[in-house]
Structure formats: structure tokens, C-alpha cells
C-alpha positions as CSV (number, residue, x, y, z in Angstrom):
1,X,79.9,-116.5,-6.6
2,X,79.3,-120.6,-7.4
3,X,81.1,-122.7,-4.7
4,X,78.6,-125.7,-5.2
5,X,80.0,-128.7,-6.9
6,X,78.8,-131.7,-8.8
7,X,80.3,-135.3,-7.8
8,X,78.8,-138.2,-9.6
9,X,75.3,-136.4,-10.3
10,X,75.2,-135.2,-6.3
11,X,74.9,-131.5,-5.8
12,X,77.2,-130.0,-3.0
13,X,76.3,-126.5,-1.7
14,X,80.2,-126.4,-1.4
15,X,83.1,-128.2,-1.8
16,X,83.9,-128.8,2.0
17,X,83.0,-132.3,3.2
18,X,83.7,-133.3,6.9
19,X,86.4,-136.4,6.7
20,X,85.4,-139.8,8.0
21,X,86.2,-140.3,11.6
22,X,86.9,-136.8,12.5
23,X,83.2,-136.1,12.5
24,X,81.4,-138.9,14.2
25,X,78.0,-139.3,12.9
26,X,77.6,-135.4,12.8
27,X,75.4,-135.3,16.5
28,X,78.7,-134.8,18.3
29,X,79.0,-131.4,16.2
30,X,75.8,-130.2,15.9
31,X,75.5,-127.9,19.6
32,X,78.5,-126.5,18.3
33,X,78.7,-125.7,14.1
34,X,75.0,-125.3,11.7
35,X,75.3,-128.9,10.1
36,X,73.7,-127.4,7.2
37,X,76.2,-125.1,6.4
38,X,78.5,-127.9,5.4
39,X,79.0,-129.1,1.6
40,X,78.8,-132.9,3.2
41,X,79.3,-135.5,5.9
42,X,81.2,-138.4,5.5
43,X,80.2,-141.2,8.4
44,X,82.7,-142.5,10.6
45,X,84.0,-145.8,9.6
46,X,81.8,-148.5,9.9
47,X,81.6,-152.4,9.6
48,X,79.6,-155.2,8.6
49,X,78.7,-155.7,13.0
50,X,80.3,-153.8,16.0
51,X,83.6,-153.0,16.7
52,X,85.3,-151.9,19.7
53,X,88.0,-150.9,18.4
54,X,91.8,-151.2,19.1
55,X,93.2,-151.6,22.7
56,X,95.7,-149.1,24.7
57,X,96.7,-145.4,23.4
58,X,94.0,-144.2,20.3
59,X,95.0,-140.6,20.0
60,X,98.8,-139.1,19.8
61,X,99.6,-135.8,19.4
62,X,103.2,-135.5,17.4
63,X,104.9,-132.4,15.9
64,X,102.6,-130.2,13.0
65,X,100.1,-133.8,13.5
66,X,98.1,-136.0,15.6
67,X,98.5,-140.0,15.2
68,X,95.5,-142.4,15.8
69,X,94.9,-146.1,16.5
70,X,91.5,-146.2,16.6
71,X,90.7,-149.2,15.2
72,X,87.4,-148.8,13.1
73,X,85.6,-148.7,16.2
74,X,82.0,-148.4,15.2
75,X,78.2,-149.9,16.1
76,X,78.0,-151.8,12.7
77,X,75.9,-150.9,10.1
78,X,72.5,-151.7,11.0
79,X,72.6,-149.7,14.4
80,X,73.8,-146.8,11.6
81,X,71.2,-147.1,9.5
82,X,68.2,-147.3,12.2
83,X,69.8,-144.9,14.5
84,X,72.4,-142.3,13.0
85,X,71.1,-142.0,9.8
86,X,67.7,-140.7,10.0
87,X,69.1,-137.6,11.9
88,X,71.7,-136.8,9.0
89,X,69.7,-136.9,6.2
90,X,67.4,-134.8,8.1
91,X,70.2,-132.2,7.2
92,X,70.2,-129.8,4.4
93,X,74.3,-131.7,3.4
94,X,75.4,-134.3,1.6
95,X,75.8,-137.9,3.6
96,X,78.4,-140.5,2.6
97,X,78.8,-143.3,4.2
98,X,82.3,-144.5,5.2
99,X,82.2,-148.4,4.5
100,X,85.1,-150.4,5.5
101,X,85.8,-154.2,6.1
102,X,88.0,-157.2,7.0
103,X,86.9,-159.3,4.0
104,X,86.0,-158.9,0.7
105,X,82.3,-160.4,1.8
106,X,82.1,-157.8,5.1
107,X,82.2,-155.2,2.1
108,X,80.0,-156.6,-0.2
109,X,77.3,-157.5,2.5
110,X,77.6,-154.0,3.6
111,X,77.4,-152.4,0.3
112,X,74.0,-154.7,0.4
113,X,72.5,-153.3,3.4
114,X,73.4,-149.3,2.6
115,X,72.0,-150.3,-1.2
116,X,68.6,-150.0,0.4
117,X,68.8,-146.6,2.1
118,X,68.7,-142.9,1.0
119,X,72.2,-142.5,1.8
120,X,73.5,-140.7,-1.8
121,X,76.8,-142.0,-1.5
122,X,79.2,-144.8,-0.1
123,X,83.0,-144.3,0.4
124,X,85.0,-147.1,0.2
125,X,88.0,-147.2,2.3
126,X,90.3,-149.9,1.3
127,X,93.2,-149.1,4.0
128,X,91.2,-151.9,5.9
129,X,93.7,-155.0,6.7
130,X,92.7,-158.0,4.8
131,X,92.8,-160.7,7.7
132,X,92.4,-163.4,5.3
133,X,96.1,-162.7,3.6
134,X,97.8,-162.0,6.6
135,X,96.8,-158.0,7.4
136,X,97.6,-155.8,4.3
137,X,95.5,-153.6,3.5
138,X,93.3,-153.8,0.6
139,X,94.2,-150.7,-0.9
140,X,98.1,-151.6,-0.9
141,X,97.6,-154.8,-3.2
142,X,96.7,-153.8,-6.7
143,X,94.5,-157.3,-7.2
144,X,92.8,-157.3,-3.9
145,X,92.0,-153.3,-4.9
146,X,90.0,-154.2,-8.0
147,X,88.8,-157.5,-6.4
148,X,86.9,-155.4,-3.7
149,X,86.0,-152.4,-5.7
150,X,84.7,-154.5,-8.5
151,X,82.1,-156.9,-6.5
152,X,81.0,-154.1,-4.1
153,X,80.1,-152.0,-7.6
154,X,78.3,-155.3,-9.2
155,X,76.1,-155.3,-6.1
156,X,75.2,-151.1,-5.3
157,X,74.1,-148.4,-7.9
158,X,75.3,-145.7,-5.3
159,X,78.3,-143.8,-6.5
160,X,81.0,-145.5,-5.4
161,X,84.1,-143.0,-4.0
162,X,87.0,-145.2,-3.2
163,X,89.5,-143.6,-0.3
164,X,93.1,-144.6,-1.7
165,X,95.9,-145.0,0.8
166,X,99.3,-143.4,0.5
167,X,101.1,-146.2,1.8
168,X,102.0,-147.5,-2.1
169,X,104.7,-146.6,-4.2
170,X,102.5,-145.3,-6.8
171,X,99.1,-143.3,-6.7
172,X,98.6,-143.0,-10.2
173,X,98.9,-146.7,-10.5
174,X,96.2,-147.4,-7.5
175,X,93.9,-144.9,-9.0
176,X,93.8,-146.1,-12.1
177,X,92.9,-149.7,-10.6
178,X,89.9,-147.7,-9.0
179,X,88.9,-146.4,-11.6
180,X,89.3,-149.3,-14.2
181,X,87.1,-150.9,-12.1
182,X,84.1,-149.1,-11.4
183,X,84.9,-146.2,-8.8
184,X,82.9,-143.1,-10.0
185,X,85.2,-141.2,-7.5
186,X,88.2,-141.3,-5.8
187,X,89.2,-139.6,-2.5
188,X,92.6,-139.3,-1.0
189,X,95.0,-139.5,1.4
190,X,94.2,-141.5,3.3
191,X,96.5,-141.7,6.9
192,X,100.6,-142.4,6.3
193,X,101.4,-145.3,8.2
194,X,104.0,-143.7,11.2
195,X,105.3,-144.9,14.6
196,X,106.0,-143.2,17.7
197,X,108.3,-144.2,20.7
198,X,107.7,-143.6,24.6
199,X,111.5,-143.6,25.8
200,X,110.4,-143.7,29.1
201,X,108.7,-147.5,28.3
202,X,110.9,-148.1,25.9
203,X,108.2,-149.1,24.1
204,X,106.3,-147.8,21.0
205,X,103.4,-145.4,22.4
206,X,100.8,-147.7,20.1
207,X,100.0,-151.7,21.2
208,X,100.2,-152.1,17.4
209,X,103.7,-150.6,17.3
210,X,102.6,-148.0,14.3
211,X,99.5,-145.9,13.7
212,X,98.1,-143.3,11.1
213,X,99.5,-139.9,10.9
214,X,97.0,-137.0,10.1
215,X,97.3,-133.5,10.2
216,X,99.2,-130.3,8.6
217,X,102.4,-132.5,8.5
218,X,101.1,-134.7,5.6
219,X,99.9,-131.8,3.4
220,X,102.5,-130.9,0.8
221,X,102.8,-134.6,0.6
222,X,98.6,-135.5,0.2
223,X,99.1,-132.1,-2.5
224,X,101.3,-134.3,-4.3
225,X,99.4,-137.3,-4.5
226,X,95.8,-135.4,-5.4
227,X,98.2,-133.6,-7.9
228,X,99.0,-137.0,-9.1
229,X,95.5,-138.7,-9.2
230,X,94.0,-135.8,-11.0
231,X,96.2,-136.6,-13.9
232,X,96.2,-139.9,-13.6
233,X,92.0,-140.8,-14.0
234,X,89.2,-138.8,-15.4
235,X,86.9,-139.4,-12.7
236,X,86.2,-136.7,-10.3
237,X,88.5,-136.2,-6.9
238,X,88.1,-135.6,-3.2
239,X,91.3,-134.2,-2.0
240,X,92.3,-134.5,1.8
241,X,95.4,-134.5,4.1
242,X,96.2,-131.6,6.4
243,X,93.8,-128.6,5.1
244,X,93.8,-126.7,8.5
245,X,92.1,-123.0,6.2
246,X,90.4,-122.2,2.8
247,X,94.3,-121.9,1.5
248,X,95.2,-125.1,2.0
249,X,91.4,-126.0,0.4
250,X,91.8,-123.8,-2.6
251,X,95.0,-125.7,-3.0
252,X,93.8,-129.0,-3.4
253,X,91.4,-127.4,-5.2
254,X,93.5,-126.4,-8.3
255,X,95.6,-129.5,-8.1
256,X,92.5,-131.0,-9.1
257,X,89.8,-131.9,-6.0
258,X,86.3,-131.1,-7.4
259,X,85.8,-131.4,-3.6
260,X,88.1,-131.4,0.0
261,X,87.6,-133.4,3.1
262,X,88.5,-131.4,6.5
263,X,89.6,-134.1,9.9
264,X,91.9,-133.4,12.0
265,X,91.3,-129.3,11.6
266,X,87.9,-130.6,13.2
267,X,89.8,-131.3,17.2
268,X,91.6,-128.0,16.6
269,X,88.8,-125.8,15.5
270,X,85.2,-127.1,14.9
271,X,84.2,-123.9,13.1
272,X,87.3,-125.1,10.9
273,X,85.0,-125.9,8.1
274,X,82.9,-123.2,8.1
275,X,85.4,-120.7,7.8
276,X,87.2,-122.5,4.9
277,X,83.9,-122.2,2.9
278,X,83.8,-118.7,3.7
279,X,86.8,-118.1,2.9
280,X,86.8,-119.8,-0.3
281,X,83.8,-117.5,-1.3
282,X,85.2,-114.8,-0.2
283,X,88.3,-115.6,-2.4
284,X,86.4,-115.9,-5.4
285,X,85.0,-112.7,-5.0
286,X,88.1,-110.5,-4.3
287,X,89.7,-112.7,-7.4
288,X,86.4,-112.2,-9.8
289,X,86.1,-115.5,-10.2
290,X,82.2,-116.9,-10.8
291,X,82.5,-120.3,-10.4
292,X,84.9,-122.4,-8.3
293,X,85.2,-124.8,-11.1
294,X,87.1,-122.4,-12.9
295,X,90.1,-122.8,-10.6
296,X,89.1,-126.8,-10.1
297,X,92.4,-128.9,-11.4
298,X,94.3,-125.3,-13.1
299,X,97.5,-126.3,-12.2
């Protein structure tokens, strides 16, 4: 049975991609899962320089979920490239590299510097806030979305996968904008904005009063929005949100995700993602099915 999977001229053994931030930079995994075994890596988040990150309460475990504040804390690009990078391309898996930003330049200079490495691929999240127009995030402003896809694209020829957000009132809308403007890929959900509330403070639980919610919870919903996506662009799709098993994955998978990201699965289980590529396998068998890209966007 064929599980591997093409994404913008990149061959995956498999279709199951560790999600950014869930993952670290793959060290933190590798006494405990064969790295090699995975489809792909995608790099925690990182900046133009270092960032520590937000203040107070990070992680927050909620019903069928987990919410995080972290912050894009990171050590900045260069100290990835020198330091974490050499080790994950020593690894028989796809790397991507997560690049986020405050600016439109922090993106652009960043695209610069990952231009000149092996990485194969660069994943642009735009849930970044812009904190030149007052903290919305790129990805929720239709302009600043082409704006920032556009000049990162003029300035890298590394397939460009751009991470939507689900906090807009239309995907097919925003993925069109990606794609209009240069993204070879698109990967979604990103994390629905959510809030919790510590009614022994009387206070909300994060300093910034709402955070990202992750986790089984947001699945039906991401479903939707991949669903959406799919038939919304002709470019290829990385669907995430919630896959905890190779049924959630195989779902995504015939809503129309060439490929699936696993996260928050990753604190529950870290042989999560191995046993979703086994399982998919093993589904294709017991179905007769050669090729997962038979089943790839069927509904």
C-alpha cells in the first residue's frame, strides 16, 4: 500500500507531519519515537531574533482540549539554523520550517535567511499580531494576508505553505488570498481564539485575557474548514485540528488534506503519530485500496 505523498514537488514517506510547536525542534522526541518514521517535522515557531515568550500561565488544560499562551517563544532564526537544523535534516523526514513575525519586514528578512539553507519547505504562519496596526493578526486582514505572502514569495524559491487562521468569517475567502498570491500550499486550522476564567481570582486564567484552543474539541470544526479550503483553491492542503488517531487523519484526508499535521495528540501520546501512520496503512489494506491518494479529497 502507497501512503507517501507529494506536496509542492517534496516527497513524504507518509502523510503525517508533526504540527509546529507541539514538537519542538524534534530533539525533545527523539529518546522516545524513531524520527524517521515520521512523514515530516514542522519547526516550532520562530522569529526574525529571540523571544521569550509570553508572561504568567502558557499551558491550560480545558474540556476535550488544551489552551496555550505561549507566545512564539523561540531562539530566533539564526541560533535555528546553526544549531537545530543540522540535526533534523540529519533525519530520513521532511523539515518545514515554521516562520512567523511581528512585521511584514521580520518575515521577509526571515524568509531571507532560511532562502539559503537545505530546509525544503517554509510554513508561514500569519496568526502572528501585526504590532504595527494595532495587534491583528495578519492572517485576519485580507490586505495585510496578500501583503505578507506576496513579498516573502518575491524573496524565497522554497514552497511556500501558508497556516490560515480560523478566527475569520470566511476560509474560502482567506485561502483564496493565499493562493492568489503565491502560496504553493495551505495548511489549516490554525488555534481558535478562546478564554478561560479562574473564579477563584476572578480573573481570566491567561495575562492576555484569551489564548488558542487546540485539541479534539476543535475537530469537526477544523473538518469543516479543510472541507472548505479544498474546494475553495487548487493548491494542495495540510489539514490539522484535533486528530488524536488515523480516523480522525483519514478524515481530513478525504475532505481533501494531501497531508495532516498531529499537536496536541503529541502531550497525550508521543507514539500518537506513529500509530496514525500505521493505522492508515493498515486501513488501506483491509479496504484494498493502493494508493492513499485515492481517498485524498473523495468527499
Amino acid at each position: 500500500m502507497n501512503i507517501g505523498v507529494d506536496i509542492c514537488g517534496v516527497h513524504f514517506k507518509n502523510p503525517v507531519i508533526a504540527a509546529s510547536g507541539t514538537f519542538g525542534f524534534g530533539k525533545e522526541f527523539a529518546d522516545y519515537i524513531d524520527l524517521d518514521k515520521l512523514g515530516g517535522i514542522c519547526s516550532k515557531g520562530l522569529t526574525l531574533n529571540k523571544n521569550l515568550g509570553n508572561s504568567g500561565i502558557r499551558i491550560y488544560e480545558t474540556a476535550s482540549g488544551i489552551m496555550n499562551s505561549i507566545g512564539l517563544q523561540n531562539p530566533g532564526i539564526e541560533y535555528f539554523v546553526n544549531e537545530e537544523l543540522p540535526f533534523l535534516l540529519s533525519k530520513d523526514t521532511v523539515t518545514i520550517a515554521n516562520l512567523g513575525g511581528h512585521s511584514v519586514e521580520d518575515y521577509v528578512e526571515g524568509a531571507i535567511i532560511l532562502d539559503k539553507t537545505d530546509v525544503p519547505m517554509i510554513e508561514l504562519n500569519i496568526s502572528c499580531p501585526n504590532v504595527k496596526e494595532g495587534g491583528m493578526a495578519f492572517g485576519t486582514d485580507p490586505n495585510k494576508e496578500s501583503e505578507v505572502i506576496s513579498k516573502v514569495k518575491n524573496v524565497t524559491n522554497k514552497p511556500l505553505i501558508v497556516k490560515l487562521s480560523p478566527n475569520v468569517g470566511s476560509i474560502p475567502q482567506f485561502a483564496k488570498v493565499a493562493e492568489d498570491n503565491g502560496a504553493d500550499a495551505i495548511s489549516l486550522v490554525n488555534t481558535f481564539n478562546a478564554m478561560a476564567i479562574d473564579i477563584n481570582t476572578k480573573a481570566p486564567v491567561f495575562v492576555n485575557k484569551t489564548a488558542g484552543l487546540s485539541g479534539p474539541a476543535i475537530k469537526p470544526i477544523a473538518l469543516r474548514m479543510v472541507y472548505e479550503a479544498a474546494h475553495a483553491v487548487d493548491i494542495p492542503i495540510i489539514g490539522m485540528g484535533g486528530i488524536m488517531d488515523y480516523k480522525d487523519a483519514l478524515e481530513f484526508i478525504m475532505a481533501g488534506a494531501t497531508a495532516i499535521q498531529v499537536g496536541t495528540a503529541n502531550f497525550v501520546d508521543y507514539n500518537t503519530m506513529i500509530d496514525v501512520a500505521d493505522g492508515i496503512e493498515k486501513y488501506l489494506k483491509d479496504n484494498n485500496i493502493e494508493d492513499i491518494n485515492e481517498i485524498t479529497g473523495i468527499i
